[in-house]
C-alpha positions, 0 to 999 in steps of 0.5 A: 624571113616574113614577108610584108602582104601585098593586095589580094590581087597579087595572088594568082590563086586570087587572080584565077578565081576573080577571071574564072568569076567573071567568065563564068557569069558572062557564060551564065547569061548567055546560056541562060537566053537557052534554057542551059545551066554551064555544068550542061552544057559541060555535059553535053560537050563531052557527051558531043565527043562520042566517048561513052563515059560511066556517070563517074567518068563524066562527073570528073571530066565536067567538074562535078561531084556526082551526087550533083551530076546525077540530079543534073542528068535526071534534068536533062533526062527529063527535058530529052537532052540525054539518055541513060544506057546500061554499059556494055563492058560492065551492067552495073554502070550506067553510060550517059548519051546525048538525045538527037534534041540534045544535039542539036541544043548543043550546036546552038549553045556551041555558038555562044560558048564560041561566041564567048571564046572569041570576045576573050581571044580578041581581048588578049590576042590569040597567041596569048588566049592559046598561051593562057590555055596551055598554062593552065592546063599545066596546073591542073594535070 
């Protein structure tokens, strides 16, 4: 049995693209005014979390592919926002670990992360923004 198209709108595939779209440019202009490009400020969040991740790991967790991250870092490197490290457990990785300037761009940028956080909390009230987190996390596990 076919069914008759409805608008675009209607598809949540379509629904999740336009608010990721939207989030992501106000996240943009915001991180610009900081010299930050989003997938750094990725970086140095999960860097802030004190793990010591393998480029491959932390190009998963930052949504990146890793020919990509590994220009980002070399970046980041050279504005002294990280630095690389030879991993412990097995010499041929390589960890990434934020610079003590990596830190503290990371509690200025955080605000406006939060900042952002908040205006969209208020906008769909916090039960339903914690609701909303919760769902999508479900789609992509």
């Amino acid at each position: 049995m076919e069914t008759s198209p409805g608008s675009i709108q209607d598809y949540l595939s379509y629904a999740l693209a336009a608010a990721h779209r939207k989030m992501s440019a106000s996240l943009n202009a915001r991180l610009k005014q900081h010299g930050i490009q989003i997938e750094a400020w990725r970086i140095l969040e999960t860097l802030e979390a004190g793990e010591w991740l393998t480029m491959g790991q932390l190009a998963e967790v930052v949504l990146m592919n890793p020919p990509t991250l590994t220009k980002l870092v070399d970046r980041m490197v050279s504005d002294g926002l990280v630095h690389r490290q030879v991993a412990q457990a097995d010499q041929r990785q390589i960890n990434v670990l934020p610079t003590a300037l990596g830190k503290k761009r990371m509690l200025q940028i955080r605000q406006e992360v939060q900042a952002q956080d908040a205006k969209y909390q208020t906008l769909l009230g916090k039960e339903e923004a914690d609701k909303l987190i919760e769902l999508l996390r479900g789609v992509v596990q």
